[in-house]
C-alpha positions as CSV (number, residue, x, y, z in Angstrom):
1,X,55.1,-6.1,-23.4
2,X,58.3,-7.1,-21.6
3,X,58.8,-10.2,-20.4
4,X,58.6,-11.0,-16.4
5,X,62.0,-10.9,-15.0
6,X,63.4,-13.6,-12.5
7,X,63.1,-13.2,-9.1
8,X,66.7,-13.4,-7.1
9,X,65.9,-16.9,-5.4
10,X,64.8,-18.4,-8.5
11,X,68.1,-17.1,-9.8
12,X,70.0,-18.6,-7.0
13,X,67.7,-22.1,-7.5
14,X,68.8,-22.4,-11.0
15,X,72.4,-21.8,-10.5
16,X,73.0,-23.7,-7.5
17,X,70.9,-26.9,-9.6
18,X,73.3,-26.7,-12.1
19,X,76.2,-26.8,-10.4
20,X,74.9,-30.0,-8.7
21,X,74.4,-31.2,-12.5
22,X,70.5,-30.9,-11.7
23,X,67.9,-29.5,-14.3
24,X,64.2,-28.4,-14.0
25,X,62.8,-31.3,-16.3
26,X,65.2,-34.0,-14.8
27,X,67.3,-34.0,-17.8
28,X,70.9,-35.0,-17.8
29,X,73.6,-32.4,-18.8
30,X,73.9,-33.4,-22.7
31,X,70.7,-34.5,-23.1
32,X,68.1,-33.5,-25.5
33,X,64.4,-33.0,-24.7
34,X,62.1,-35.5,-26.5
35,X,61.3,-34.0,-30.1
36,X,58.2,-34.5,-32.2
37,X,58.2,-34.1,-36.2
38,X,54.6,-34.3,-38.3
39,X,53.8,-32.9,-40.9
40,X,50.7,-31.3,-42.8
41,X,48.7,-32.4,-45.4
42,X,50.1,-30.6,-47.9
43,X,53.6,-30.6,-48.8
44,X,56.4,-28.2,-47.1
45,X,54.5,-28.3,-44.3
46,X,56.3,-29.2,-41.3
47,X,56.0,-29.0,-36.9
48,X,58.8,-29.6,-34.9
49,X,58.0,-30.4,-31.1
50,X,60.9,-29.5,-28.9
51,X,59.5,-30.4,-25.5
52,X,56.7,-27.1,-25.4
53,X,58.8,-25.5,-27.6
54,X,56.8,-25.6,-31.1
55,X,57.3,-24.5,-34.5
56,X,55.9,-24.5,-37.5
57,X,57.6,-24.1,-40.8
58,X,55.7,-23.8,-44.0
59,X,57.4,-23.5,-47.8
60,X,56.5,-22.3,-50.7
61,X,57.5,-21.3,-54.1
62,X,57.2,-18.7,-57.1
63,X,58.5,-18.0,-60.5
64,X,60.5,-14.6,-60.4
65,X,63.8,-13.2,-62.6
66,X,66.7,-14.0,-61.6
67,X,69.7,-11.6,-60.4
68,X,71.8,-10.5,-62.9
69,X,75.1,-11.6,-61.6
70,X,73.6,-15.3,-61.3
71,X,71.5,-16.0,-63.9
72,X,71.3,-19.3,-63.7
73,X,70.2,-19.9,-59.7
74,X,67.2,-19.9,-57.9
75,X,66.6,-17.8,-54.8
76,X,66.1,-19.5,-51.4
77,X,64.6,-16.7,-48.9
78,X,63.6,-17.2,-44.8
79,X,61.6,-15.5,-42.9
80,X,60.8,-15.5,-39.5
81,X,57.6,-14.2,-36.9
82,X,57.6,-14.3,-33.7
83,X,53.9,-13.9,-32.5
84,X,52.2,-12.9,-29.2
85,X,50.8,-16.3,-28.9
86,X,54.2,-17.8,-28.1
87,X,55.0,-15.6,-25.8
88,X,54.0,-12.4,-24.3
89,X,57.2,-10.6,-24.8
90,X,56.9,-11.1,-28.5
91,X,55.0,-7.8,-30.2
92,X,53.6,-8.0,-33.6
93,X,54.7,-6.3,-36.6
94,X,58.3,-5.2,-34.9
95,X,62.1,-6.3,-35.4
96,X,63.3,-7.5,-32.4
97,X,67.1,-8.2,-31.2
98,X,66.2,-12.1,-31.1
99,X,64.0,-11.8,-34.4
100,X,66.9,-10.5,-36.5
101,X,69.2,-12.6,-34.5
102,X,67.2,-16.0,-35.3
103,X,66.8,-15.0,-38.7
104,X,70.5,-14.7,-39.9
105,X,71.5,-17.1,-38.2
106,X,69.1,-20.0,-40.1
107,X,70.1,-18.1,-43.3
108,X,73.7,-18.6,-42.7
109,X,72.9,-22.0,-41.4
110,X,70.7,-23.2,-44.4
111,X,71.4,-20.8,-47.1
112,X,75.2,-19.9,-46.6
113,X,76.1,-23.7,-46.0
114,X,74.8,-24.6,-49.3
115,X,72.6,-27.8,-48.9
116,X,70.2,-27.1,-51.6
117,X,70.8,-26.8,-55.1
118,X,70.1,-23.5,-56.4
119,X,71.1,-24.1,-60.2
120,X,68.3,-26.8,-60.3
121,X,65.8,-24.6,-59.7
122,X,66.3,-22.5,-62.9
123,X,63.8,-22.9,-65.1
124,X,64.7,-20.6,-68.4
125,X,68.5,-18.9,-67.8
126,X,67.9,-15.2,-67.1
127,X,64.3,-15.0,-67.5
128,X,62.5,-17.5,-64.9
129,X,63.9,-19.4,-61.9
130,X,62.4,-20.3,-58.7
131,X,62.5,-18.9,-55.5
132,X,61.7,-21.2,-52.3
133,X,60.4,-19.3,-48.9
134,X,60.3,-20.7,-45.7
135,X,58.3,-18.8,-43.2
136,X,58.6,-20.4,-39.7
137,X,56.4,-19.8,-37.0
138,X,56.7,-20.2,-33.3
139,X,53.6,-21.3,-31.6
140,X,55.1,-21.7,-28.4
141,X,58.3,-20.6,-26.8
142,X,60.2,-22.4,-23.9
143,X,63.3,-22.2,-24.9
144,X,65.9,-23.1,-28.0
145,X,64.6,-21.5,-30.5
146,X,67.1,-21.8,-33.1
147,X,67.9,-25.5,-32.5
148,X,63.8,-26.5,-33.1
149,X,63.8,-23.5,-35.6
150,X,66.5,-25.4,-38.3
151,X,64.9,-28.9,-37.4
152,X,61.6,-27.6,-38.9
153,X,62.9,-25.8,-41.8
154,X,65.4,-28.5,-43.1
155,X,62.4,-31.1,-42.8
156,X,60.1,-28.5,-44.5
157,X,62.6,-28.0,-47.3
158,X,63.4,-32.4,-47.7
159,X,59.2,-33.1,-47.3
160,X,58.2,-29.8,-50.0
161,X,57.4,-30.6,-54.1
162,X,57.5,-27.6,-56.4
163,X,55.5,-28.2,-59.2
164,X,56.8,-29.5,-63.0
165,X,57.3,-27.2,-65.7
166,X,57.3,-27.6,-69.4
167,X,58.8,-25.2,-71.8
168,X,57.9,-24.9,-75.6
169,X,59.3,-22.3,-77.4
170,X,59.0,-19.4,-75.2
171,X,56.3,-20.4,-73.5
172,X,56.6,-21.9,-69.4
173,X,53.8,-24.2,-68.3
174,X,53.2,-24.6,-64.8
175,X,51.6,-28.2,-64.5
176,X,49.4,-28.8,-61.6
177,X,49.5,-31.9,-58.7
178,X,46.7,-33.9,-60.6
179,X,48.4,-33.1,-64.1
180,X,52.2,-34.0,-63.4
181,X,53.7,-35.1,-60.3
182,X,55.6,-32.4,-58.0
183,X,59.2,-32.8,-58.0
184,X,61.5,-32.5,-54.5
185,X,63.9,-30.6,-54.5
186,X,67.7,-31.4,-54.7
187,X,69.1,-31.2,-50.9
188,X,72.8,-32.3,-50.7
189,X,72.8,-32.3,-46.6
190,X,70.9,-31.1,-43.7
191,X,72.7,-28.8,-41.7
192,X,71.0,-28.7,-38.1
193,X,72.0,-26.1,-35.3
194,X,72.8,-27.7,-31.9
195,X,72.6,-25.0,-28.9
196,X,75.3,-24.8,-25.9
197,X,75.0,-22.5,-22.7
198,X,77.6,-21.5,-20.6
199,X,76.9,-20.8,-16.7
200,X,79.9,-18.9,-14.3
201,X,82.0,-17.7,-17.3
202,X,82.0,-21.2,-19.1
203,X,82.5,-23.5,-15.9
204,X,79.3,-25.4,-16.6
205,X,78.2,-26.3,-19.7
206,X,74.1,-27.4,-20.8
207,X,73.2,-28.6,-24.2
208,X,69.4,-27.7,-25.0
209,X,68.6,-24.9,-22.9
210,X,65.0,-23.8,-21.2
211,X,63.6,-20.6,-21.1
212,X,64.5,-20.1,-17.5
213,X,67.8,-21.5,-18.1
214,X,68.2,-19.0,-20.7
215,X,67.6,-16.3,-18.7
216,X,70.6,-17.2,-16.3
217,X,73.0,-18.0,-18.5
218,X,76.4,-16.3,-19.5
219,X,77.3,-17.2,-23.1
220,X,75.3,-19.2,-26.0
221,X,77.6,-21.1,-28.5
222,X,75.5,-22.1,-31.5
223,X,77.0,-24.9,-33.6
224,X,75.4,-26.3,-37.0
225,X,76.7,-28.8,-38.4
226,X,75.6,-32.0,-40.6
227,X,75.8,-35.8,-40.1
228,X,78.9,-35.8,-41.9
229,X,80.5,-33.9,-39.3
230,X,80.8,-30.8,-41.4
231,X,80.4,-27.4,-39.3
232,X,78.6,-25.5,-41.3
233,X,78.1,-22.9,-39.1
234,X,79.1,-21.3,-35.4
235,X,78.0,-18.6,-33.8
236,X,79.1,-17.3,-30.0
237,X,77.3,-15.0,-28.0
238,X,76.8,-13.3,-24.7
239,X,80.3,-11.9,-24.2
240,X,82.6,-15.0,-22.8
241,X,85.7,-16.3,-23.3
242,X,86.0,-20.0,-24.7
243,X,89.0,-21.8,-24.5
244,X,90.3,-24.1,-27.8
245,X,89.2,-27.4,-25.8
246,X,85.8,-26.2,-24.8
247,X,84.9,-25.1,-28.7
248,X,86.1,-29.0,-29.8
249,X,84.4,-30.5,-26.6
250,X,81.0,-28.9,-28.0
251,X,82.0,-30.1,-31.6
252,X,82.0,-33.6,-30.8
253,X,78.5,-33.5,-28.4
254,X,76.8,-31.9,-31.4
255,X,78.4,-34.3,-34.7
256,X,76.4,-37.1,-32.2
257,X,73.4,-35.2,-31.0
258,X,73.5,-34.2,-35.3
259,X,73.4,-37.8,-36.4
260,X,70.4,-38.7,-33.9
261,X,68.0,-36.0,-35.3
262,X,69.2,-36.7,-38.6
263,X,67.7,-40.4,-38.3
264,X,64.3,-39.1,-36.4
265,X,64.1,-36.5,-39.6
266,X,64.6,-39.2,-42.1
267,X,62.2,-41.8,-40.2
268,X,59.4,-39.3,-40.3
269,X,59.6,-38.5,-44.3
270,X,59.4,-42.3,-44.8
271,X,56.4,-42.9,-42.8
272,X,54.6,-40.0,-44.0
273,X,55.8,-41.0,-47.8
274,X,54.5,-44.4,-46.8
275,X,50.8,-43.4,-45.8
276,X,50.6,-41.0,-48.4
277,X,51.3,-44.0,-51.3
278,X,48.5,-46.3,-49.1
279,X,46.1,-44.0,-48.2
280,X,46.2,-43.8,-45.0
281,X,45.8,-41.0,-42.5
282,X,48.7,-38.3,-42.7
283,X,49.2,-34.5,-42.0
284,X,46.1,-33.0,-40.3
285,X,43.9,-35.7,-40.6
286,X,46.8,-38.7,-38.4
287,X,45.5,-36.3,-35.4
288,X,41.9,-36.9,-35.1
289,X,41.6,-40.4,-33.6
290,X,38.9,-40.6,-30.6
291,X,42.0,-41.4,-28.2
292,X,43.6,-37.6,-29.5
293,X,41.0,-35.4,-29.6
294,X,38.5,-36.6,-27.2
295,X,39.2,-34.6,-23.9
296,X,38.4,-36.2,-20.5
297,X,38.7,-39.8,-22.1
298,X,39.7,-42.6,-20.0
299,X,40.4,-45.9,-21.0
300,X,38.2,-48.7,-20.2
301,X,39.5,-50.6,-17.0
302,X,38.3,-54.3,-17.2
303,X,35.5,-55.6,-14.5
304,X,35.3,-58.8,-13.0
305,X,31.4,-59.7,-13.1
306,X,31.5,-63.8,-11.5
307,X,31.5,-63.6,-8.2
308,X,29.1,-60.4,-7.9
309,X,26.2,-61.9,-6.2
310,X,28.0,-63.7,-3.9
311,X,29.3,-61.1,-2.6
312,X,26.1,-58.5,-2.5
313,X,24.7,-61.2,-0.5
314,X,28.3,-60.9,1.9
315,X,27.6,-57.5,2.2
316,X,24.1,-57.5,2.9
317,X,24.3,-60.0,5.8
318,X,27.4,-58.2,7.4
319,X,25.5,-54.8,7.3
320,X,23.5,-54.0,10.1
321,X,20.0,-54.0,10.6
322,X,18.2,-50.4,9.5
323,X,16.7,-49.0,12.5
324,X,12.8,-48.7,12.8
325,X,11.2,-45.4,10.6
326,X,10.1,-42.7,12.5
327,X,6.2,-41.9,11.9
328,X,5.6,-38.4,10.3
329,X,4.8,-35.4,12.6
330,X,1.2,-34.9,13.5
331,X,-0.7,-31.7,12.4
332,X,-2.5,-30.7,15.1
333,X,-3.4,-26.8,13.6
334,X,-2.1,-25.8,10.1
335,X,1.4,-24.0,10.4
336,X,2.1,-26.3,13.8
337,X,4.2,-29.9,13.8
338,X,4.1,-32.1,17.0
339,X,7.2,-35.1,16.2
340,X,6.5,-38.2,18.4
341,X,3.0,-39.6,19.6
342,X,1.1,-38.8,22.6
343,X,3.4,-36.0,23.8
344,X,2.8,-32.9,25.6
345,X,3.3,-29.6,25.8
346,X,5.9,-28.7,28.9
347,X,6.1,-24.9,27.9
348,X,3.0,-23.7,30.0
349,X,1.5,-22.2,26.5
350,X,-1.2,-24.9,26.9
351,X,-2.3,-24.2,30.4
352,X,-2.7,-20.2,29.9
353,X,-4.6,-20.3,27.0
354,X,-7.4,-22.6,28.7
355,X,-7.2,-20.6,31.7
356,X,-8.0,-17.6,29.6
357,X,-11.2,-19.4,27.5
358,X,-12.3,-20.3,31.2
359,X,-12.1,-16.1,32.1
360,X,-13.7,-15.3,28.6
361,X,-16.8,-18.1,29.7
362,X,-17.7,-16.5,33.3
363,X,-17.9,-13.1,32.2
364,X,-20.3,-13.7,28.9
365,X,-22.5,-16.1,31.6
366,X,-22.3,-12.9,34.0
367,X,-24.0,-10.8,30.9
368,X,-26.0,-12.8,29.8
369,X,-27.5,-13.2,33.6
370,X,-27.8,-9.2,33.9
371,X,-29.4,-9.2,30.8
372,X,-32.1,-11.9,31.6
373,X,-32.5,-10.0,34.9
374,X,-33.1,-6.6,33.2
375,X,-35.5,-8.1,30.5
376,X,-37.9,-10.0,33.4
377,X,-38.7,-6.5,35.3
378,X,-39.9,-5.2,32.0
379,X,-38.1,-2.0,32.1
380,X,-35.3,-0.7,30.1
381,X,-32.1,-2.8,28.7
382,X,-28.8,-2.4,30.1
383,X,-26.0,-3.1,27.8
384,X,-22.5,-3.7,29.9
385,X,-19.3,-3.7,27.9
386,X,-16.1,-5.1,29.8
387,X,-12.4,-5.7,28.4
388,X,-11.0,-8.2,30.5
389,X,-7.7,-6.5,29.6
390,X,-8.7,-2.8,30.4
391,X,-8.9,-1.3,33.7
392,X,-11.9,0.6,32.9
393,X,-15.4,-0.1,32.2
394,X,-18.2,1.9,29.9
395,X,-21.8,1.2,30.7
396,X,-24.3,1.9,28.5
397,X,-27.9,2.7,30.2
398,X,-31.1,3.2,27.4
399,X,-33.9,3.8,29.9
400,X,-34.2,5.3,33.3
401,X,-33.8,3.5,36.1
402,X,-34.4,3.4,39.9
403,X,-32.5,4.2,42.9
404,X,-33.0,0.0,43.9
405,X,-31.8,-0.9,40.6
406,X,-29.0,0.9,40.1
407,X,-27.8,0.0,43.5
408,X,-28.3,-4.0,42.7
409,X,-27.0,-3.1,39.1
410,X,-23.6,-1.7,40.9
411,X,-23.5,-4.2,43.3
412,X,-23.4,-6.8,40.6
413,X,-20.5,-5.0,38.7
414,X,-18.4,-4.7,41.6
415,X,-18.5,-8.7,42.0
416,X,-17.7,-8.7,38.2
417,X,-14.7,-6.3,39.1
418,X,-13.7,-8.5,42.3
419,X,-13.8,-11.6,40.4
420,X,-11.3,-9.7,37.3
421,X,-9.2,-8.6,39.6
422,X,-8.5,-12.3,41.9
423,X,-7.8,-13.7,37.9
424,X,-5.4,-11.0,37.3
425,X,-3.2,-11.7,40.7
426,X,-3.6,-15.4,39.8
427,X,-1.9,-15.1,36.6
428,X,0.7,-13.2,37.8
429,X,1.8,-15.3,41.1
430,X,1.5,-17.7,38.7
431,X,4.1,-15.7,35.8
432,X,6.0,-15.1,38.7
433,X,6.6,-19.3,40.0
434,X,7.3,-20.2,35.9
């Protein structure tokens, strides 16, 4: 996956902050970002902090044969792995141009300068010697790799104990930690690589580099060198030309930028020797304290508890006075809410549903009266059956009747008509005022 490319103004942004001797972090131009050494719980086992940029370096050791033209010298071998998880453009399993690039260049810087003794790490001459591996991994990537790279391998190689050996006869015994103590190994100097970058062919000059600085840069001038003032090493990249004065310039920023991290290394390998002999916490276990690894923890700001009734009772008689509760609404019919007391209705729904009872009351009084009238002469029932909403109207006759009855019997449904028909034009001159 290749890495997302810098947009033009970002470009521009960078450029133009450096020549006004301004950097993203608000570093100064020879400044360092803040490092961070630890170390595991077992020994070789080193992290380097270098701002986000961390590393982890881990040593170890094996007995092999030694080469033929050096019998009498141990093998010192590095290896390198840029994972995914540092960086997106990082693929694993595959060489890279930066991967073989990093790589020689801590081999020249640590193996090449000769700060470790190889001749004491021969056991039998010819047949058995040691050979020490560094593997270094990058856990995160933000720039500076090779500076935080030889920071973390030099400390891995001055904190790692390869076992003791005894020989008898032709036997080699391998003793364990709990049998012997591990012996260190035999490290003359620490060689530590200090990074330049060059912006508008070597007119600016950064020490410590970013990612995104990096990206915009022209030229990379890598010294290492030890607290001596020995350059072990130096490597230039990127194409540019460097003048005489600009190569000593860098020479002298990174003999004091080499003696600083040379302190911090040799601080931490005392205070991690020092709680290893007392037992206290060290390597994986110095990290777990409550304040570390408890997320969302915030300290506990102090509370003044005297004077807290006085001044409830302040607040209590500077509020206001709670206004009076409101009864709950009255039920007058379930599904129905009426909120206040003693309120009517001012939609008209009231009034139209009594008038319409009163309707529903004169025409069962006009049947019943038919039927009382029908039931006294003795003769047959007449059943009448009237919608007040329907124009029409069925009458159902049982028995025969007479000319005199039916007459009367008409006359009476034409004053139930009349009377239907003065409600109806009520109710609408009365639709027709709302």
């Amino acid at each position: 996956m290749r890495d997302t490319p810098l947009s033009n103004c970002e470009r521009d942004f960078l450029l133009k902050a450096i020549q006004e001797k301004k950097r993203l972090d608000g570093r100064q131009t020879y400044d360092y970002r803040s490092i961070k050494i630890s170390f595991g719980t077992d020994y070789g086992c080193c992290f380097v902090d270098l701002g986000k940029t961390r590393i982890m370096a881990q040593v170890s050791c094996e007995l092999i044969t030694p080469k033929e033209n050096r019998p009498n010298e141990g093998l010192i071998f590095f290896n390198i792995e840029l994972s995914p998880m540092a960086s997106p453009a990082f693929e694993m399993g595959r060489q890279s141009e930066l991967l073989v690039k990093l790589n020689r260049q801590l081999e020249r810087c640590l193996r090449n300068s000769k700060c470790i003794d190889t001749e004491s790490l021969c056991v039998v001459s010819g047949e058995k010697v040691w050979q020490i591996r560094v593997d270094v991994h990058l856990l995160n990537h933000d720039g500076n790799l090779m500076d935080a790279a030889s920071i973390a391998a030099i400390a891995a190689l001055c904190h790692f104990r390869r076992p003791d050996v005894g020989i008898q006869g032709e036997e080699v015994t391998v003793y364990s930690t709990e049998e012997r103590d591990p012996i260190p190994l035999s490290i003359y100097h620490m060689p530590i690589c200090v990074s330049f970058s060059f912006f508008q062919q070597g007119t600016y000059l950064l020490v410590d580099p970013c990612e995104r600085e990096e990206r915009v840069m022209d030229g990379l001038l890598m010294i290492a060198m030890n607290k001596h003032r020995e350059i072990c090493s130096i490597q230039s990249s990127g194409g540019i030309m460097l003048l005489k004065d600009q190569v000593l310039r860098c020479s002298k920023i990174a003999s004091v930028k080499v003696s600083e991290i040379t302190e911090l290394i040799n601080k931490a390998l005392e205070n991690d020797k020092k709680a290893r002999k007392t037992g206290g916490k060290f390597g994986f276990a110095e990290s777990l304290p409550q304040e570390r690894i408890t997320a969302l923890k915030t300290d506990v700001s102090p509370v003044e508890m005297s004077d807290v009734k006085e001044k409830a009772n302040e607040i209590v008689q500077r509020a206001e006075v709670p206004p009076q509760t409101v009864p709950s609404p009255v039920l007058t019919a379930p599904g129905t809410g009426q909120v206040g007391e003693g309120l009517e209705n001012s939609w008209g729904l009231k009034e139209e549903e009594e008038e319409e009872e009163e309707e529903e009351d004169e025409t069962v009084e006009l049947k019943m009266e038919l039927e009382e009238g029908h039931e006294e002469k003795g003769r047959g029932d007449v059943v009448v059956i009237s919608d007040s909403d329907s124009e029409e109207e069925d009458v159902v006759i049982l028995n025969q009747v007479t000319t005199k009855e039916k007459a009367s019997i008409s006359n009476q449904q034409g004053a139930v008509a009349s009377k239907q028909q003065q409600q109806q034009q009520k109710k609408k001159k009365k639709k027709r005022g709302q």
